[in-house]
KOLLOKE-331631 format. One record per atom (N, C-alpha, C): x, y, z; atom name. Coordinates in Angstrom, 1 decimal, decimal comma, always signed. Example, Ala and Ser with C-alpha at 12.3 -4.5 7.8 and 13.67 -1.06 7.14 Angstrom:
{xx=+13,2 | yy=-5,7 | zz=+7,8 | atom=N}
{xx=+12,3 | yy=-4,5 | zz=+7,8 | atom=CA}
{xx=+13,2 | yy=-3,3 | zz=+7,8 | atom=C}
{xx=+12,8 | yy=-2,2 | zz=+7,1 | atom=N}
{xx=+13,7 | yy=-1,1 | zz=+7,1 | atom=CA}
{xx=+12,9 | yy=+0,0 | zz=+7,9 | atom=C}
***
This chain:
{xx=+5,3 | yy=-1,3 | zz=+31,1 | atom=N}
{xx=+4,0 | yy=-1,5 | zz=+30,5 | atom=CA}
{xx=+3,8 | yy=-0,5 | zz=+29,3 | atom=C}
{xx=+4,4 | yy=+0,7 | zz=+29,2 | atom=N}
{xx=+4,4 | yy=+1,6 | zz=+28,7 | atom=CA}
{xx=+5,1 | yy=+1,0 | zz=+27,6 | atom=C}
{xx=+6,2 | yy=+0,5 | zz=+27,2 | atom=N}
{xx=+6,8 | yy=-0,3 | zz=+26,0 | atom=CA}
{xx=+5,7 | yy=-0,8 | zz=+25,4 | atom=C}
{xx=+5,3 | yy=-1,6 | zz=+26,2 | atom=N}
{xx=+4,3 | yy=-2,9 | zz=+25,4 | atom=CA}
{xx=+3,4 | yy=-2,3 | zz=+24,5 | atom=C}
{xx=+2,5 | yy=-1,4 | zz=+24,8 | atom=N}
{xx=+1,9 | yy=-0,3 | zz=+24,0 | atom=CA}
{xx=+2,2 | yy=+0,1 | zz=+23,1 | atom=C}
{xx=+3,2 | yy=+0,9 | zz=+22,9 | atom=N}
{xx=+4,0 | yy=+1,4 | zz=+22,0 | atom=CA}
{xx=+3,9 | yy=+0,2 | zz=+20,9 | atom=C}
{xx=+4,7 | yy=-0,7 | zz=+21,3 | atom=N}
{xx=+4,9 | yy=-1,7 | zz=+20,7 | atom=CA}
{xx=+3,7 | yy=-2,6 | zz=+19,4 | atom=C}
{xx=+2,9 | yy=-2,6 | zz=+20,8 | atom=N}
{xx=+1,5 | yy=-2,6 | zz=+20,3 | atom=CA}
{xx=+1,0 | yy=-2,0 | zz=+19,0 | atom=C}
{xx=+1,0 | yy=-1,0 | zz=+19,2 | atom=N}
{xx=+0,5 | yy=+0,1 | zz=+18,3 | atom=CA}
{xx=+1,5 | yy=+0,0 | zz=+16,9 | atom=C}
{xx=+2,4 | yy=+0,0 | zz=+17,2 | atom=N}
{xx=+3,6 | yy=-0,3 | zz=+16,4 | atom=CA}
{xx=+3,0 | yy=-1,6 | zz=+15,0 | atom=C}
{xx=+2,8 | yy=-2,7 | zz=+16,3 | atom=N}
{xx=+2,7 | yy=-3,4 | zz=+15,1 | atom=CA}
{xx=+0,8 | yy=-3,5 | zz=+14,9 | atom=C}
{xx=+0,0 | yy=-3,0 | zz=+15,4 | atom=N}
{xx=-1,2 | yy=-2,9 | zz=+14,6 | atom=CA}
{xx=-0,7 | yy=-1,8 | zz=+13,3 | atom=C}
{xx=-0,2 | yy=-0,7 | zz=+13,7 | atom=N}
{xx=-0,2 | yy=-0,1 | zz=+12,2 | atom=CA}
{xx=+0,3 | yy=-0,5 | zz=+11,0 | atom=C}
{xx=+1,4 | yy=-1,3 | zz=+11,6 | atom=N}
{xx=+1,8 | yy=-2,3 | zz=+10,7 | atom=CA}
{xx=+0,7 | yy=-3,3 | zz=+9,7 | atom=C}
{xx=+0,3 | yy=-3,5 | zz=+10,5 | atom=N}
{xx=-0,6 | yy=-5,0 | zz=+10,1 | atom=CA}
{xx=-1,7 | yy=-4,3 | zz=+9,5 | atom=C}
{xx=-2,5 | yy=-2,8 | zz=+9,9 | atom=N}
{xx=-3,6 | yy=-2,0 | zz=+8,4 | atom=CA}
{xx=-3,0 | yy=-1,7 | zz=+7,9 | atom=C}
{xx=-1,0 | yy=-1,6 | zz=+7,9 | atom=N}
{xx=-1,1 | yy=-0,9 | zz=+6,5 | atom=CA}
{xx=-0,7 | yy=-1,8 | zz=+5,4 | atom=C}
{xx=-0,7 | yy=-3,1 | zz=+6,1 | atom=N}
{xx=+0,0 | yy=-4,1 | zz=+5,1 | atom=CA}
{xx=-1,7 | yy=-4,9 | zz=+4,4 | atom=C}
{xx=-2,9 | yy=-4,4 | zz=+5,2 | atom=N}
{xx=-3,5 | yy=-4,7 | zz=+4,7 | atom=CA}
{xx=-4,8 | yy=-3,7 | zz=+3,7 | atom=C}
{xx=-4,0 | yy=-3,0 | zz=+3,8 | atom=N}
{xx=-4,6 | yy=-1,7 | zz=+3,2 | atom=CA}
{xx=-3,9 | yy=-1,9 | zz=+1,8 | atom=C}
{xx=-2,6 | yy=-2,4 | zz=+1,5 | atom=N}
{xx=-1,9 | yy=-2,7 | zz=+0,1 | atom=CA}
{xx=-3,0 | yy=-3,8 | zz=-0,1 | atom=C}
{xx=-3,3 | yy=-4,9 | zz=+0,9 | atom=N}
{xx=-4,1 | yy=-6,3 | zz=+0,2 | atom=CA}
{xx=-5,7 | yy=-5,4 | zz=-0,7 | atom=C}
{xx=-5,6 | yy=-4,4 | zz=-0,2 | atom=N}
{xx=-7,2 | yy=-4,0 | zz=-0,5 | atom=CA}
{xx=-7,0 | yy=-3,2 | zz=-1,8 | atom=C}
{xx=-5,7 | yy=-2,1 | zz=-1,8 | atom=N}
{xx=-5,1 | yy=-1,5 | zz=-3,0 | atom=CA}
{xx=-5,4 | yy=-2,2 | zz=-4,2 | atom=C}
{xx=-4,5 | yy=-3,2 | zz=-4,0 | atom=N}
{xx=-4,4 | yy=-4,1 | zz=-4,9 | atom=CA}
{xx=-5,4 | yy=-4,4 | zz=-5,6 | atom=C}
{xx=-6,7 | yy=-4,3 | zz=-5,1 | atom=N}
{xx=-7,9 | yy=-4,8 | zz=-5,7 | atom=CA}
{xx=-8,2 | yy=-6,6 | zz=-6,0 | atom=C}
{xx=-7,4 | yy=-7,4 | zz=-5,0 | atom=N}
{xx=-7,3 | yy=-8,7 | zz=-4,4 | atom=CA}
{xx=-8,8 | yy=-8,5 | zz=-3,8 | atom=C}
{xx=-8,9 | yy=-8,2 | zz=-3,0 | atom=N}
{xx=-10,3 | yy=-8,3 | zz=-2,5 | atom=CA}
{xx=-11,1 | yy=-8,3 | zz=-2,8 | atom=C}
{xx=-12,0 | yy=-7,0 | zz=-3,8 | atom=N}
{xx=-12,7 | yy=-7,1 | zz=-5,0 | atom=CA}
{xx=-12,6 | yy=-8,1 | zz=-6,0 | atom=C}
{xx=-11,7 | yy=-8,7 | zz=-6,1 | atom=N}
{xx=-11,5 | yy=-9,8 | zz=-7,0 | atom=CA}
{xx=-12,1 | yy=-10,9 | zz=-6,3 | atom=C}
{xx=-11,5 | yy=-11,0 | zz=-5,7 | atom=N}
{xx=-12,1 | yy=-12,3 | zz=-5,3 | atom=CA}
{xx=-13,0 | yy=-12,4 | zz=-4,2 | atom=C}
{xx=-14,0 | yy=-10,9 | zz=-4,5 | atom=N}
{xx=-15,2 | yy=-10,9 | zz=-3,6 | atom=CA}
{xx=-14,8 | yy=-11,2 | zz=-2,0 | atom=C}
{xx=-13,8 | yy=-11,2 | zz=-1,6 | atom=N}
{xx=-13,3 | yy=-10,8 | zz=-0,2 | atom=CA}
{xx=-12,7 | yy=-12,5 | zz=+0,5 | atom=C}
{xx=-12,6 | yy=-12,9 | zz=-0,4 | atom=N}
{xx=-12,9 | yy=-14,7 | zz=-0,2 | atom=CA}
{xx=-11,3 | yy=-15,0 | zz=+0,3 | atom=C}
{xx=-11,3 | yy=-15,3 | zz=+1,7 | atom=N}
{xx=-9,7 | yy=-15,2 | zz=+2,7 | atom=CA}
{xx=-9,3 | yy=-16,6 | zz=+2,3 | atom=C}
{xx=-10,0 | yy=-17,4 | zz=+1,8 | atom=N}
{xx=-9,5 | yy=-18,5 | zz=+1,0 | atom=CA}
{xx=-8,6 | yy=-18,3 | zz=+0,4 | atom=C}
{xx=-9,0 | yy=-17,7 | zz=-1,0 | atom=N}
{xx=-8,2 | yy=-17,4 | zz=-1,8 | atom=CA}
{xx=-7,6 | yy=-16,3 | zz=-1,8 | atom=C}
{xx=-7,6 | yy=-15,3 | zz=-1,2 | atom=N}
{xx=-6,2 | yy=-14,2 | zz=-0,7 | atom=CA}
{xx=-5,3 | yy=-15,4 | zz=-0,2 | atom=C}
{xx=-5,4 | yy=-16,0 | zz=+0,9 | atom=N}
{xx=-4,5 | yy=-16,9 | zz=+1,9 | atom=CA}
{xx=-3,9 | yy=-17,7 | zz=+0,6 | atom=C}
{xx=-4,3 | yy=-18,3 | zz=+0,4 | atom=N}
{xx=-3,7 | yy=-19,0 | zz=-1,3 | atom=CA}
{xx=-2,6 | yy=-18,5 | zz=-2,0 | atom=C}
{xx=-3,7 | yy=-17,5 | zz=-2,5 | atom=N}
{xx=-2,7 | yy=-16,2 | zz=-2,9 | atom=CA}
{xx=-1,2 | yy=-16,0 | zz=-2,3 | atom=C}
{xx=-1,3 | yy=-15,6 | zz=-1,3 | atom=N}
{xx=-0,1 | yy=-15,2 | zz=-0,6 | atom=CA}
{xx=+0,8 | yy=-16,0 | zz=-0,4 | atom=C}
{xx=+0,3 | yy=-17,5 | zz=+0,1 | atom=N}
{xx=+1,2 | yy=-18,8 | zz=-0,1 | atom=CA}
{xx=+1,7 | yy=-18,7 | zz=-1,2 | atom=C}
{xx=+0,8 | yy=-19,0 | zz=-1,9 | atom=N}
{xx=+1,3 | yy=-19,4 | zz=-3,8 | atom=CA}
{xx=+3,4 | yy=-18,0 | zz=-3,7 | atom=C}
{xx=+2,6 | yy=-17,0 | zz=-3,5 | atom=N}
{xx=+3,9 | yy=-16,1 | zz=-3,5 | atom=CA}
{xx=+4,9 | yy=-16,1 | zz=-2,8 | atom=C}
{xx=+4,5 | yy=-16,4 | zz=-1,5 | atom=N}
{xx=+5,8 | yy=-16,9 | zz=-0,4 | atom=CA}
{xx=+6,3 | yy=-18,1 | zz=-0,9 | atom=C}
{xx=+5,8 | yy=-19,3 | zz=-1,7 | atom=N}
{xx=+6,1 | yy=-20,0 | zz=-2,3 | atom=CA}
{xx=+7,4 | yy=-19,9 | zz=-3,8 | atom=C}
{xx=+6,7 | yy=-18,9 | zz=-4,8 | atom=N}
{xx=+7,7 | yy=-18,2 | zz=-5,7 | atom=CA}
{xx=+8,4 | yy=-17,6 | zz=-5,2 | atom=C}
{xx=+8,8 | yy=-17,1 | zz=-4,1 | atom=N}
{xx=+10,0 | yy=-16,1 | zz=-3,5 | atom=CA}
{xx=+10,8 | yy=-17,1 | zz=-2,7 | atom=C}
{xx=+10,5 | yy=-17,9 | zz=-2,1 | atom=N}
{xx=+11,6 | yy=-19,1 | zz=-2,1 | atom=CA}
{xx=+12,3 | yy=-20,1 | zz=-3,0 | atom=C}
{xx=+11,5 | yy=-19,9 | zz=-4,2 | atom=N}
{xx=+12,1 | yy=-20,9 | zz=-5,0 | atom=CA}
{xx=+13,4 | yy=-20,2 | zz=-6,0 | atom=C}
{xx=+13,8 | yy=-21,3 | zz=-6,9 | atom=N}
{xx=+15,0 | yy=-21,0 | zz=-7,9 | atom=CA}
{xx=+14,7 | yy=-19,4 | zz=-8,5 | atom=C}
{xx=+13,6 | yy=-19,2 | zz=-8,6 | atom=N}
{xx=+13,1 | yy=-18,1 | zz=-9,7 | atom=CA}
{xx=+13,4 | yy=-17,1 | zz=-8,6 | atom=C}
{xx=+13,2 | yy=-16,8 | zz=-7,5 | atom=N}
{xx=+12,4 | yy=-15,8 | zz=-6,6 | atom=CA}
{xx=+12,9 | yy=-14,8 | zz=-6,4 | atom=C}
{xx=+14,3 | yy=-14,5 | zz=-6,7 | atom=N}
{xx=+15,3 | yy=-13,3 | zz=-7,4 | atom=CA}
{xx=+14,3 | yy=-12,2 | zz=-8,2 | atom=C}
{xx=+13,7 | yy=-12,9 | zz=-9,1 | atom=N}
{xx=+13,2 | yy=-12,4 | zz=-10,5 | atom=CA}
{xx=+11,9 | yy=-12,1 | zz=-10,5 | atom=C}
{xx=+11,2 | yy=-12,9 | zz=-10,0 | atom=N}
{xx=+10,2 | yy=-12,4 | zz=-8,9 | atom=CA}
{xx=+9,6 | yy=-10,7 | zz=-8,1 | atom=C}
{xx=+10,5 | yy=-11,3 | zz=-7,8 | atom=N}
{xx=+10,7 | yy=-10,2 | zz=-6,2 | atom=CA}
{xx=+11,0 | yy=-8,9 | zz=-7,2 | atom=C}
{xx=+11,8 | yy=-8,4 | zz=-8,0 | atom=N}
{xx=+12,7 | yy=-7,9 | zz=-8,9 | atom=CA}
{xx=+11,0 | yy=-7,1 | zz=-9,9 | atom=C}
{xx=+10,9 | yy=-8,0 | zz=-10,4 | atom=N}
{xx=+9,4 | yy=-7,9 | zz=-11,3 | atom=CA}
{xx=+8,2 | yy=-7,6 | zz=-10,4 | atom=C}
{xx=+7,9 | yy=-8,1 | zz=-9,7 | atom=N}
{xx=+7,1 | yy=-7,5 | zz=-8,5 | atom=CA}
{xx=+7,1 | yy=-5,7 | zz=-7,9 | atom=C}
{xx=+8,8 | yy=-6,0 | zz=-7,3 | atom=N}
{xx=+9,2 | yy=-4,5 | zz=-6,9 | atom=CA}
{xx=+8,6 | yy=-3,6 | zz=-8,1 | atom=C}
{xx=+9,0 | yy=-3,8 | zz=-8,9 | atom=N}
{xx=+9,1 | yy=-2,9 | zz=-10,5 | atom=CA}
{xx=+7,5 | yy=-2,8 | zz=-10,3 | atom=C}
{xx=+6,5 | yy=-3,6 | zz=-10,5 | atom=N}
{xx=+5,2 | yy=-3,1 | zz=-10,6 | atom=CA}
{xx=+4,7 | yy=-2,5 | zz=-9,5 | atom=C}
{xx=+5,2 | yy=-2,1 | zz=-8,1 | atom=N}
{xx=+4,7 | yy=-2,2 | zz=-7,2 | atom=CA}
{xx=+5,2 | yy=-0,6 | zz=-7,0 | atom=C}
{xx=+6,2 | yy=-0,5 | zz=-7,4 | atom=N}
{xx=+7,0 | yy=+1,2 | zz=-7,4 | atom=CA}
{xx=+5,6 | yy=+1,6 | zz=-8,5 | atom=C}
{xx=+5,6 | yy=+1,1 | zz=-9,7 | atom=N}
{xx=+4,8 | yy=+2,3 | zz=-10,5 | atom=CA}
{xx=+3,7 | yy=+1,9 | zz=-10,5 | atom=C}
{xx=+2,7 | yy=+1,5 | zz=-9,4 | atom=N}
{xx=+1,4 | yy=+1,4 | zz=-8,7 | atom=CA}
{xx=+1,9 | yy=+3,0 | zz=-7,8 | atom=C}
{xx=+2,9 | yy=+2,9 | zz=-6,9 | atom=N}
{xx=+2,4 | yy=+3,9 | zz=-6,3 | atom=CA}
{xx=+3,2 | yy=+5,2 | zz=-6,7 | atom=C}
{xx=+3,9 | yy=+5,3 | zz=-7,7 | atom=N}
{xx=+3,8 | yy=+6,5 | zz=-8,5 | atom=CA}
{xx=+2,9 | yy=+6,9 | zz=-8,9 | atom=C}
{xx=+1,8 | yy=+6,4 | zz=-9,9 | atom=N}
{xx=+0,9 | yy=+6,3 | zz=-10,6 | atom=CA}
{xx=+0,1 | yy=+6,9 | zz=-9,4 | atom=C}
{xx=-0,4 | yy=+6,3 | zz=-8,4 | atom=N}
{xx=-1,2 | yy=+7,1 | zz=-7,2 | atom=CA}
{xx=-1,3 | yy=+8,2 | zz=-7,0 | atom=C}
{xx=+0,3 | yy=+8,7 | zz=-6,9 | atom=N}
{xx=+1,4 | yy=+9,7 | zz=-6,5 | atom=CA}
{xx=+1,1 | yy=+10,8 | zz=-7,4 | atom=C}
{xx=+0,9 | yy=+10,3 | zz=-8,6 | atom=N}
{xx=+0,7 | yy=+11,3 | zz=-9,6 | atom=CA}
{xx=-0,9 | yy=+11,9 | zz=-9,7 | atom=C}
{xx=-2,3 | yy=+10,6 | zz=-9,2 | atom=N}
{xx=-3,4 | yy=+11,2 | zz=-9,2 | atom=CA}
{xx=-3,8 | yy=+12,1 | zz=-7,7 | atom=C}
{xx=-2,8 | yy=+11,9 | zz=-7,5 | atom=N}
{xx=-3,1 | yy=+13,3 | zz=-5,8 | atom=CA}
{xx=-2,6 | yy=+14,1 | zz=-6,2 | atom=C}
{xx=-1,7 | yy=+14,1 | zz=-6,5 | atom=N}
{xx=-1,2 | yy=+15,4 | zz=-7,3 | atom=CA}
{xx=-2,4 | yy=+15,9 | zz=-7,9 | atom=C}
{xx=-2,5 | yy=+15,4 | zz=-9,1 | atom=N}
{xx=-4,0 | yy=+16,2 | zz=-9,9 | atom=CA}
{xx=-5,1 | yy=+16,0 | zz=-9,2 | atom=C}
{xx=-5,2 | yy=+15,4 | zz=-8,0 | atom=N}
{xx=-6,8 | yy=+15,5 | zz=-7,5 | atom=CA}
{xx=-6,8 | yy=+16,8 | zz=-6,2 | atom=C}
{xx=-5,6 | yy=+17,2 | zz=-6,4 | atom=N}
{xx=-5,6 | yy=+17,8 | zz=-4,9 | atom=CA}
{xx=-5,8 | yy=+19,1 | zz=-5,0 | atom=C}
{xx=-6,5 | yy=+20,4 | zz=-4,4 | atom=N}
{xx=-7,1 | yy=+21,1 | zz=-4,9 | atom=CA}
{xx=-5,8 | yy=+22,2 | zz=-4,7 | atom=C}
{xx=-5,8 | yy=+23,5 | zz=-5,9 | atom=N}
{xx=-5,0 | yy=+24,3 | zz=-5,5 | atom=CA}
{xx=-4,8 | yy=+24,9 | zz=-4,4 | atom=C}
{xx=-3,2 | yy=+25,4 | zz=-4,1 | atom=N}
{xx=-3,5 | yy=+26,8 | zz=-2,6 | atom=CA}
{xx=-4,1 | yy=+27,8 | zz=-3,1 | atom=C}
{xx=-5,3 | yy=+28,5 | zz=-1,9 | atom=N}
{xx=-5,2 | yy=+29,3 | zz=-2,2 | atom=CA}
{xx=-4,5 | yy=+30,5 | zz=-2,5 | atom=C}
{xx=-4,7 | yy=+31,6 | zz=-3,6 | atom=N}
{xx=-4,2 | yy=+32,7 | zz=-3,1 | atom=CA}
{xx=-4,7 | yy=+33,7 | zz=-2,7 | atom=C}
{xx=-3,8 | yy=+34,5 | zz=-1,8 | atom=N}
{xx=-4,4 | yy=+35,6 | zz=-1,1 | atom=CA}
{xx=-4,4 | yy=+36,8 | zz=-2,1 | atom=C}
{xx=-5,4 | yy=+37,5 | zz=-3,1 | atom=N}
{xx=-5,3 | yy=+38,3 | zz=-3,7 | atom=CA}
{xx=-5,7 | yy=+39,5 | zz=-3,1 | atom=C}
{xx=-6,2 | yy=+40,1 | zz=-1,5 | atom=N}
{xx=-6,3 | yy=+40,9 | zz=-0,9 | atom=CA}
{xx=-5,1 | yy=+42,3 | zz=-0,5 | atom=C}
{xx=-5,2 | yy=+43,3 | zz=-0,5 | atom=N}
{xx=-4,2 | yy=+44,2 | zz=-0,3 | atom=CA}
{xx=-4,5 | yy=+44,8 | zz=+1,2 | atom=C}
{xx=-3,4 | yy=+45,1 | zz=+1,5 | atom=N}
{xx=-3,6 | yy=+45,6 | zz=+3,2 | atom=CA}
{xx=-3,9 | yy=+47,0 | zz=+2,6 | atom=C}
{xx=-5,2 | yy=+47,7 | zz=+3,6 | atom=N}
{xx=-5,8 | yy=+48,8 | zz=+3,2 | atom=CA}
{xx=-5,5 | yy=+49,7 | zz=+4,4 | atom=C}
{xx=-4,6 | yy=+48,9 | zz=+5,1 | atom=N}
{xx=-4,7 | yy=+49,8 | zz=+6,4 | atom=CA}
{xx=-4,0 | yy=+51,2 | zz=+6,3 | atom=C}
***
């Protein structure tokens, strides 16, 4: 029982974090949350990644999809607040 769980869990975090990229993306906001067209959407692309092209695709996709989360990578960096430092002297 104890597996199944695990397992469980496994694939829920899977499944928010795959839909935490759908929300990234700003797919949602776009199309005002409409599972219509996400579901579309996502066909339409399982569609291009099967076809003749989908090498190039995939290729062009990866490429925007690394410097989305660079680009992220780089505003935490700057949003993230200094360490502090300890400017105190032991007075003991």
């Amino acid at each position: 029982m104890r597996i199944l769980q695990v397992e469980r869990r496994k694939r829920t975090r899977h499944l928010i974090e795959l839909g935490g990229l759908v929300v990234k993306s700003g797919v949602v906001e776009l199309t005002n949350d409409d599972r219509a067209v996400i579901l579309g959407a996502l066909l339409w692309m399982a569609d291009k990644l099967q076809s003749d092209d989908g090498q190039r695709a995939r290729q062009l996709w990866a490429e925007k999809g690394k410097e989305a989360f660079d680009a992220e990578r780089g505003e935490q960096k700057e949003s993230a607040p200094a360490a502090p430092t300890d400017t105190t002297q032991d007075r003991a």
